[in-house]
C-alpha positions in Angstrom: 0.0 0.0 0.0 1.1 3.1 -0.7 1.8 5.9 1.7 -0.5 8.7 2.2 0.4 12.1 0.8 1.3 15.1 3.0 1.4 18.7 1.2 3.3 21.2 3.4 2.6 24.8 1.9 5.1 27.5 3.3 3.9 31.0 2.7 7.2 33.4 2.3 7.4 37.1 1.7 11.0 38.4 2.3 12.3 35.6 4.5 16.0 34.8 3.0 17.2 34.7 7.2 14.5 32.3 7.9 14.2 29.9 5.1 17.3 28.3 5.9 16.9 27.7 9.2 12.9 27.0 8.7 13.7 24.3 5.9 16.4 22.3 7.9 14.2 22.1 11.2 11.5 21.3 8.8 13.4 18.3 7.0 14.6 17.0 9.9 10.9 16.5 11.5 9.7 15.2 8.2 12.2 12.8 7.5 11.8 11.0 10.6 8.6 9.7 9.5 9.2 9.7 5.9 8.9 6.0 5.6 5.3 6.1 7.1 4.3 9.4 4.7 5.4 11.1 1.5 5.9 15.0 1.4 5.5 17.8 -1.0 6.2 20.6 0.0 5.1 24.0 -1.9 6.6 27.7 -0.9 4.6 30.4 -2.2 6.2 33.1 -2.8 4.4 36.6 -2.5 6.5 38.2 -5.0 9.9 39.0 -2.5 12.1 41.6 -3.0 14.7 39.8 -1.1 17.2 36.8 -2.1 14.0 34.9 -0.7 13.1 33.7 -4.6 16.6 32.0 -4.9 16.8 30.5 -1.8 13.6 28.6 -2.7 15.4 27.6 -6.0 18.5 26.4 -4.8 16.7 23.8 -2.6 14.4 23.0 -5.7 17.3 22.3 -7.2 18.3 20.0 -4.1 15.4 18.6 -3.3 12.4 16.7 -5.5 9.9 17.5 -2.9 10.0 20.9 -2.9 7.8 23.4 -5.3 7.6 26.4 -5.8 4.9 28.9 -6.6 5.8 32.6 -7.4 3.2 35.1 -7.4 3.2 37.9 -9.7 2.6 40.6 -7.3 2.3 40.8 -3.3 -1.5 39.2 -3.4 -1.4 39.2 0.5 -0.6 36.5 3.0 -4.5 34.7 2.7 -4.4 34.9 -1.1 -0.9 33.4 -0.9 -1.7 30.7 1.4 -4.8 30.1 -1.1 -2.6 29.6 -3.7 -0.9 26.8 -2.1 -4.1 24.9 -1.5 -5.2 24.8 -4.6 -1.6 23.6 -5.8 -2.1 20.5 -3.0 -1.9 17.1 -3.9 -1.8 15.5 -0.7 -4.2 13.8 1.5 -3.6 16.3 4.2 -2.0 19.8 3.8 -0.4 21.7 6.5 -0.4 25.6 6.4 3.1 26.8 8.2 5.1 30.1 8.4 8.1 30.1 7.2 9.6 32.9 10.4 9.9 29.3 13.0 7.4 31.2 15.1 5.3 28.2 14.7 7.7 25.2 15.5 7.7 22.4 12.7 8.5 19.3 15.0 5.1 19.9 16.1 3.9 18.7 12.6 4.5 15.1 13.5 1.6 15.2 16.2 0.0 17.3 13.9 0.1 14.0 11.5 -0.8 11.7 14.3 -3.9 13.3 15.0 -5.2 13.5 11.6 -4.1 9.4 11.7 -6.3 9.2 14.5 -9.1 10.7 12.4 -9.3 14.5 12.9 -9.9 16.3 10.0 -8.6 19.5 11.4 -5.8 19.5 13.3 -4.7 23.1 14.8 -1.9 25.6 16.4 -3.4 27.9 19.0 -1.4 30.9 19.9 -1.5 31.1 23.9 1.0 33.6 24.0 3.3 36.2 21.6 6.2 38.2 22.2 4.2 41.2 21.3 3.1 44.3 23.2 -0.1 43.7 25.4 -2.3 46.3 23.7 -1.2 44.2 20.1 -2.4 41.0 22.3 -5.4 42.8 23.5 -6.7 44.2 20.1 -5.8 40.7 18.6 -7.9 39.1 21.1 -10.7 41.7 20.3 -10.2 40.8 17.0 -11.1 37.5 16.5 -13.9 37.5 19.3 -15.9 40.1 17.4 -15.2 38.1 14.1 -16.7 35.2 15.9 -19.6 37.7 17.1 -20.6 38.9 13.8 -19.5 36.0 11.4 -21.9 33.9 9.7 -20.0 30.3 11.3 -18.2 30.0 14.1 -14.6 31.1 14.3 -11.8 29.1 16.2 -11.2 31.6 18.4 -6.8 32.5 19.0 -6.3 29.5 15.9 -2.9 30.2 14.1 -3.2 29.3 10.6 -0.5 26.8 11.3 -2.5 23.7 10.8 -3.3 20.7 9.3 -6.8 19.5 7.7 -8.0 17.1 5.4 -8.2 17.0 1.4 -11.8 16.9 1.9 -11.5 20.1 4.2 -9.3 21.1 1.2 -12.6 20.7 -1.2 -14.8 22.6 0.7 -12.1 26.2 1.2 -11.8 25.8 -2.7 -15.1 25.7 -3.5 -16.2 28.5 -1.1 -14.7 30.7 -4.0 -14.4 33.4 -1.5 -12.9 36.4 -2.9 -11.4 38.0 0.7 -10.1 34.7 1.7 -9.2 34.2 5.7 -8.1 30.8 5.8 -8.7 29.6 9.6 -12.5 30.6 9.1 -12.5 29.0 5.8 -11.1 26.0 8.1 -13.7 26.2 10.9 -16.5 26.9 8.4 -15.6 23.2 7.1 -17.2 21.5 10.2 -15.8 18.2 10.8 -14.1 16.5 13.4 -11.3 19.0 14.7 -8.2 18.7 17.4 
């Protein structure tokens, strides 16, 4: 039987520091289970003005799993993140920042989760190295988004996540035109973690 297909999208704007350090943690958590899964991994890059672009293609050059997707412009972090999922292949795609504020050895229990038969598998941010009146407003934020939105909204979900190709379906066909990806997520439904 063949294993299961896991896209990894990787959202970049200006990142050459990062990616680096990013891709290494990240290929060190994903080999460790490659015999169980196989990997794609797509960075979608929001048109950087940075050294960010040939980065990416130096480890395309290195490494068969990687993709990447340049936009034409800056479309915005949600559009770029779109992008990605409707590039997906895989069973499961994973949504991660390329800046290691979300830590990628976290994708493995990510992955056992979904094994276990969560659709929706998700980051929640508990705490940021961020002023408190930034925390506070963000908190604000996503409570009155949850007040006045048409589904319910995760409330302090990181788009760092992982969810299932038929979560995948549904954010695709939702053809929303101001896309915000962890409500397109919760507006899914499903089994979640």
């Amino acid at each position: 039987m063949e294993n299961k297909l896991i896209t990894i999208i990787c959202p970049i704007f200006n990142e050459e520091d990062s990616i680096p350090i990013f891709y290494n943690r990240l290929i060190d958590t994903i080999n460790e289970i490659e015999n169980k899964y196989n990997f794609e991994l797509i960075f979608t890059n929001n048109n950087s003005n940075d050294k960010s672009l040939d980065i990416i293609k130096e480890i395309c050059n290195n490494d068969e799993r990687v993709n990447l997707l340049t936009l034409s412009r800056n479309f915005g972090y949600q559009k770029s993140m779109l992008a990605g999922i409707n590039h997906a292949n895989g069973d499961a795609i994973i949504c991660i920042d390329v800046d290691c504020e979300d830590p990628p050895e976290m994708i493995k229990k990510f992955i056992k989760y979904w094994s276990d038969g969560y659709d929706i598998v998700y980051g929640e941010r508990d705490k940021r190295k961020e002023p408190k009146i930034i925390e506070l407003f963000r908190k604000l934020f996503y409570r009155l988004i949850n007040a006045i939105s048409d589904s319910e909204t995760i409330i302090d979900m990181a788009e760092f996540s992982l969810f299932s190709k038929r979560v995948k379906e549904i954010i695709i066909t939702n053809k929303s035109t101001f896309p915000f990806i962890r409500n397109e997520i919760s507006y899914a439904g499903f089994k979640r973690k």
